[in-house]
C-alpha positions as CSV (number, residue, x, y, z in Angstrom):
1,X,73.9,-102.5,-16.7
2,X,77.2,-103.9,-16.7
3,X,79.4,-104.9,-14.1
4,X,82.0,-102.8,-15.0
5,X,79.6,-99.6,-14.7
6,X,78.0,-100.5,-11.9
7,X,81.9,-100.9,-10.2
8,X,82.4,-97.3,-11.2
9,X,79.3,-96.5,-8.9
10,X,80.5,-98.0,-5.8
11,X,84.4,-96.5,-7.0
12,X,83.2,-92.6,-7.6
13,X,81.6,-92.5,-4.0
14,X,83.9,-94.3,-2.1
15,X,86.9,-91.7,-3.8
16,X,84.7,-88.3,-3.6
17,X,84.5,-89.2,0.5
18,X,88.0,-90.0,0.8
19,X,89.0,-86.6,-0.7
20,X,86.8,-85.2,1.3
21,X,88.0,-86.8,4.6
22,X,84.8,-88.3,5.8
23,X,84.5,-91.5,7.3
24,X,82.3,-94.2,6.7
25,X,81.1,-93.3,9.7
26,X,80.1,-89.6,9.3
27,X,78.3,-90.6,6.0
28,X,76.2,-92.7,7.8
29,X,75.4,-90.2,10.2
30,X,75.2,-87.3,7.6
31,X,72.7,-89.1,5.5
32,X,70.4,-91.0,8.5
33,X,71.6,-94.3,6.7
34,X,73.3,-97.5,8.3
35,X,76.6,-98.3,7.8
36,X,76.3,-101.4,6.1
37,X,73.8,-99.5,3.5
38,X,76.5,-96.9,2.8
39,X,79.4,-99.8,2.4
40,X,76.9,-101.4,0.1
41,X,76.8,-98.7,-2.6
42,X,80.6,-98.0,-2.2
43,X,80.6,-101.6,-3.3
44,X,78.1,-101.7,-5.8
45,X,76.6,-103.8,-3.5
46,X,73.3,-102.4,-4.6
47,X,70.7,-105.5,-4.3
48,X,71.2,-105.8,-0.5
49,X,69.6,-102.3,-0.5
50,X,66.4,-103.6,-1.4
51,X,64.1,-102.8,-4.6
52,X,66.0,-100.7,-7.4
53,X,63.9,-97.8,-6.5
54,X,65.2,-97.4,-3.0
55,X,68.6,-98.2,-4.0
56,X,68.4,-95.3,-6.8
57,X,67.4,-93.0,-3.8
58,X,70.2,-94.2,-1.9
59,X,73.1,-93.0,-4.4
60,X,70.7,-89.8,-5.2
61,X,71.4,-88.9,-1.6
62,X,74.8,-89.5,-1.2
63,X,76.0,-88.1,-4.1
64,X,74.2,-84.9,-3.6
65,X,76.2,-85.0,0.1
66,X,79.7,-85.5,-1.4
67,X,78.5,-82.5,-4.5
68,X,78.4,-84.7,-7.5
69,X,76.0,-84.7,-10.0
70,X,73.7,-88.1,-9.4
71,X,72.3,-88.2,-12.9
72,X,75.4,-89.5,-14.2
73,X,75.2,-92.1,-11.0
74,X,72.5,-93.3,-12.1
75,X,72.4,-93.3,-15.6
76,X,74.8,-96.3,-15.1
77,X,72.2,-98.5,-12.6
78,X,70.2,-101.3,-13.2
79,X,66.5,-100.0,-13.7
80,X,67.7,-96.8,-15.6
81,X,65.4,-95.1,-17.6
82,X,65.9,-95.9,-21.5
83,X,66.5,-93.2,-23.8
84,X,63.5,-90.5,-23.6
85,X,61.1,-90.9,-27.0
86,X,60.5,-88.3,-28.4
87,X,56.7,-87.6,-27.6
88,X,54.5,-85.7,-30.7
89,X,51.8,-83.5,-29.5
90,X,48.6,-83.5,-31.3
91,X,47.1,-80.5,-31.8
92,X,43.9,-79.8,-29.4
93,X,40.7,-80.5,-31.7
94,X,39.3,-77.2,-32.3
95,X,36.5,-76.5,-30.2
96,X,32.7,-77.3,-31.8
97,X,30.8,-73.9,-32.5
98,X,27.3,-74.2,-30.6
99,X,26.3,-73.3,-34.4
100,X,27.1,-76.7,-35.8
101,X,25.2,-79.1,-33.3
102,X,23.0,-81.1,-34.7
103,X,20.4,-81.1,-31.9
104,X,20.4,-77.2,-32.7
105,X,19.6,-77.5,-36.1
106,X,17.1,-80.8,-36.0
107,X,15.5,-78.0,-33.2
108,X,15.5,-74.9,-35.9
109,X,14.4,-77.2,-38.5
110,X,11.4,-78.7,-36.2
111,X,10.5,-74.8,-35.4
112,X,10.2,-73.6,-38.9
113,X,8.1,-76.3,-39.9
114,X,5.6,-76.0,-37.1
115,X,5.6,-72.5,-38.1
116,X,6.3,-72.7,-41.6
117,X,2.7,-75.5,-42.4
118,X,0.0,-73.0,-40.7
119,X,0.8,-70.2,-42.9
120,X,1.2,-72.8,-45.7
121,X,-2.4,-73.8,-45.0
122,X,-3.8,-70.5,-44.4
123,X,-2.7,-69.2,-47.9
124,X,-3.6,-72.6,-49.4
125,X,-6.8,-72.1,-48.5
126,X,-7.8,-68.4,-49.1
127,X,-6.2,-68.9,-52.6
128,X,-8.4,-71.5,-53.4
129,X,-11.3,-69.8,-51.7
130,X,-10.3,-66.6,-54.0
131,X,-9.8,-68.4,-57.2
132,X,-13.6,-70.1,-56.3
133,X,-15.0,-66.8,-55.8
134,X,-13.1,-64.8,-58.9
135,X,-14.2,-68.0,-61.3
136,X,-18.0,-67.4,-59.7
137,X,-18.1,-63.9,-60.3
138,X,-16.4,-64.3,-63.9
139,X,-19.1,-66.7,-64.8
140,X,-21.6,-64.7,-63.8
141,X,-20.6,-62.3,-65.3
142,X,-20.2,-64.0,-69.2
143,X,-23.5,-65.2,-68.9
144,X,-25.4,-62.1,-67.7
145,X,-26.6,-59.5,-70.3
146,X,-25.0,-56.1,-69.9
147,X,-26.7,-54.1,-67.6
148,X,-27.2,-50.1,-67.8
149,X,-25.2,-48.4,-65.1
150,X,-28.0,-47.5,-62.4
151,X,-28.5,-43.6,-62.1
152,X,-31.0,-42.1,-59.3
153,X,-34.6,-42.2,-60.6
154,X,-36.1,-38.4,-60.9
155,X,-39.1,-38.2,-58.5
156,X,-41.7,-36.8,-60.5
157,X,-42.7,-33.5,-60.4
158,X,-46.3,-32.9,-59.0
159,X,-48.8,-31.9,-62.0
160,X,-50.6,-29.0,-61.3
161,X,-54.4,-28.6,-62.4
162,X,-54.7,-25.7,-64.7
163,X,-56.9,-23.1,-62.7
164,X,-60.0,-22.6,-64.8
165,X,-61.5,-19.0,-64.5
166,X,-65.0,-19.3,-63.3
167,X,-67.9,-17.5,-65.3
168,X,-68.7,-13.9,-63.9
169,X,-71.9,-15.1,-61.9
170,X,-74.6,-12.1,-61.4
171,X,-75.2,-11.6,-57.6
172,X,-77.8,-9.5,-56.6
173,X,-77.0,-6.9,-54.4
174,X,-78.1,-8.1,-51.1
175,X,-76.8,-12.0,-51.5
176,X,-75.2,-13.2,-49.0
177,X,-71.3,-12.9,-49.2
178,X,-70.2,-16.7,-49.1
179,X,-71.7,-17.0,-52.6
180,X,-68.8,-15.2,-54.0
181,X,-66.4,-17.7,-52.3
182,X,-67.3,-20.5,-53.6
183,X,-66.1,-19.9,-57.4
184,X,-62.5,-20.0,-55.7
185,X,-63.3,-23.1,-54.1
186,X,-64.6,-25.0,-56.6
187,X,-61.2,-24.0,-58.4
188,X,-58.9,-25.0,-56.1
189,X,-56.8,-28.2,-57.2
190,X,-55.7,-31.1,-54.9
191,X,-52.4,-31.4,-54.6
192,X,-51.1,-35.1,-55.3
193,X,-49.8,-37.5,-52.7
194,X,-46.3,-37.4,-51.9
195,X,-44.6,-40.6,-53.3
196,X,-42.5,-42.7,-50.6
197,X,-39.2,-41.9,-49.8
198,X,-36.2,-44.2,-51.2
199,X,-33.0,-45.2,-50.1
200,X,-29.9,-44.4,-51.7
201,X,-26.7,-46.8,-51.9
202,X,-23.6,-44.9,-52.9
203,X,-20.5,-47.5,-53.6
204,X,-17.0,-46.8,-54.5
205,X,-14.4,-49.7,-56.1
206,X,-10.9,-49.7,-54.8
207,X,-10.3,-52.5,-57.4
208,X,-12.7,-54.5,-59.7
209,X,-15.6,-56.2,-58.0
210,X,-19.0,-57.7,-59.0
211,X,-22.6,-56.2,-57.6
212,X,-26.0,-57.0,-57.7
213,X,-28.9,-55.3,-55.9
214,X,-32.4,-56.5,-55.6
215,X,-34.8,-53.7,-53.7
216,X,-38.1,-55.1,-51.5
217,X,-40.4,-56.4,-54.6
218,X,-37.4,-58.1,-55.9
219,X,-36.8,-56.1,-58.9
220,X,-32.8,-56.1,-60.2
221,X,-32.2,-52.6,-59.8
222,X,-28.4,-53.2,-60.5
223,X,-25.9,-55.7,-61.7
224,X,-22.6,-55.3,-63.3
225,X,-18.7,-55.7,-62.9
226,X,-17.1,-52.0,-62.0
227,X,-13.8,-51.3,-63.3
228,X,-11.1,-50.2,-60.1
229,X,-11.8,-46.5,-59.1
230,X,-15.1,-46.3,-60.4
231,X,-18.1,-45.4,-57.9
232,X,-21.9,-45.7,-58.3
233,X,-25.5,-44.9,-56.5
234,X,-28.5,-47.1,-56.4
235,X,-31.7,-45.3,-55.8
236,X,-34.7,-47.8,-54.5
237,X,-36.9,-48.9,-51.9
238,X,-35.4,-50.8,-49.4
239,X,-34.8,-53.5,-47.9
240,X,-32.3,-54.4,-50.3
241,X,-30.8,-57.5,-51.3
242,X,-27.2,-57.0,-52.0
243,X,-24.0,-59.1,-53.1
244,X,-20.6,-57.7,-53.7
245,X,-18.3,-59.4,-54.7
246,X,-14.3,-58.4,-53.7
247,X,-16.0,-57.0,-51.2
248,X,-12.7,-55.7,-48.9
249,X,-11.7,-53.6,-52.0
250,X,-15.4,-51.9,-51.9
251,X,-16.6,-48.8,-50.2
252,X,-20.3,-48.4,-49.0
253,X,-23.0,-46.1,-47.6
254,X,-26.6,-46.0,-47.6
255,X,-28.5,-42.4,-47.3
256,X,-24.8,-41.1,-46.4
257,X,-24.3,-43.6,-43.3
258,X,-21.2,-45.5,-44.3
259,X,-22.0,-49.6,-43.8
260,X,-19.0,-52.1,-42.4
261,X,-19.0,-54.6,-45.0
262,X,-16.6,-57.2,-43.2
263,X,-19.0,-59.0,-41.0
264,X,-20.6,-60.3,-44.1
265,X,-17.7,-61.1,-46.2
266,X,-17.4,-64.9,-46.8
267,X,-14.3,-65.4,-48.6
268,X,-13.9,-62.4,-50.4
269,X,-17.9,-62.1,-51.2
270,X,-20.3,-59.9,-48.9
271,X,-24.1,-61.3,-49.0
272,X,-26.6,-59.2,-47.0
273,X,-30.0,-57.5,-46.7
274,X,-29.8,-53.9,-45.8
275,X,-33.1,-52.8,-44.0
276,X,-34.1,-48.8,-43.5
């Protein structure tokens, strides 16, 4: 600052208290200050004051008490403030959605996988259990010779012995009346044995599946691929020895009980002997 602003200082004060018609005196005692310290800033005198900053708060005082404005005061003092810069704000960075943190999506990504590789190896493996099974059943049957479709066996019909009219026998007159019965029982036939009693398997096809059935001697009583919706019955004597293959898409029952075939599925073939 100049010496010639800084002489304005000390010259403002010491005139706005002289047209006021207050003493050096009453200043002093008006703003709690010394004497000397007032004489100082009518005098520019402003180093004996001590640092800048207490001298700055000096004149801010007393030219509040005599009503002028101190910003122009002290505009013109060592230790003024340069020319304000102009300060840009930056806009606020925009707050991060919870959406785009990484440690959320290395989490959802970790989550889908250890979900994602069980199913993965679930359906890996029933498809290739399938395709095993369907490439079986295929072969078998290519290389099997067609078989008739299995129909209930008749039971035959008991013969009856032709009754054969005995010869008119001449009884005397006093003979004993059993000799007349026994014409009849000499022509009585003997009914034939009842033949054992067989089981019937009844099965219906949701879709197309592959069966074989062996009954107790081992004898193939049925083997052949059934078309979807088709439905057939097996007459034999049990136990049996069955396979069906697609076995969830197959209905069973045996003498009209229906038969669970899931506890012997393997895969999606059904191996079991059905007892009476």
């Amino acid at each position: 600052m100049s010496e010639n602003g800084q002489s304005q200082i000390g010259q403002i004060l010491r005139d706005a208290r002289e047209q006021q018609g207050m003493t050096l005196e009453d200043a002093a005692a008006r703003l709690r200050l010394m004497h000397r310290q007032v004489e100082a800033m009518e005098t520019d005198d402003f180093e004996s004051l001590g640092q800048p900053v207490f001298a700055r708060g000096f004149v801010r005082n007393y030219a509040r008490l005599l009503g002028l404005a101190p910003e122009t005061l002290l505009a013109r003092m060592e230790g003024a403030p340069a020319e304000p810069t102009a300060v840009s704000h930056a806009e606020p960075p925009l707050p991060r959605s919870w959406l785009t943190s990484p440690w959320l999506i290395l989490l959802l990504l970790g989550m889908l996988v250890v979900v994602a590789a069980p199913v993965a190896l679930y359906w890996w493996l029933n498809s290739e259990g399938e395709d095993d099974a369907g490439s079986r059943v295929q072969q078998s049957a290519a290389q099997a010779p067609p078989a008739p479709v299995a129909v209930p066996q008749p039971v035959a019909a008991p013969v009856e012995a032709p009754l054969v009219a005995p010869e008119p026998v001449s009884v005397p007159p006093d003979a004993p009346a059993a000799a007349s019965a026994e014409p009849t029982e000499a022509g009585a036939s003997v009914a034939p044995e009842t033949p054992a009693v067989k089981g019937v398997l009844h099965l219906e096809f949701g879709d197309e599946s592959w069966v074989e059935i062996k009954d107790a001697s081992g004898r193939m009583l049925y083997r052949q691929l059934n078309p979807p919706g088709s439905s057939v019955d097996i007459l034999g004597q049990p136990p049996f020895d069955v396979v069906i293959g697609n076995a969830e898409q197959a209905r069973m029952t045996y003498n009209g009980r229906p038969i669970d075939l899931k506890p012997f599925i393997a895969v999606t073939v059904a191996r079991f002997t059905l007892e009476e």
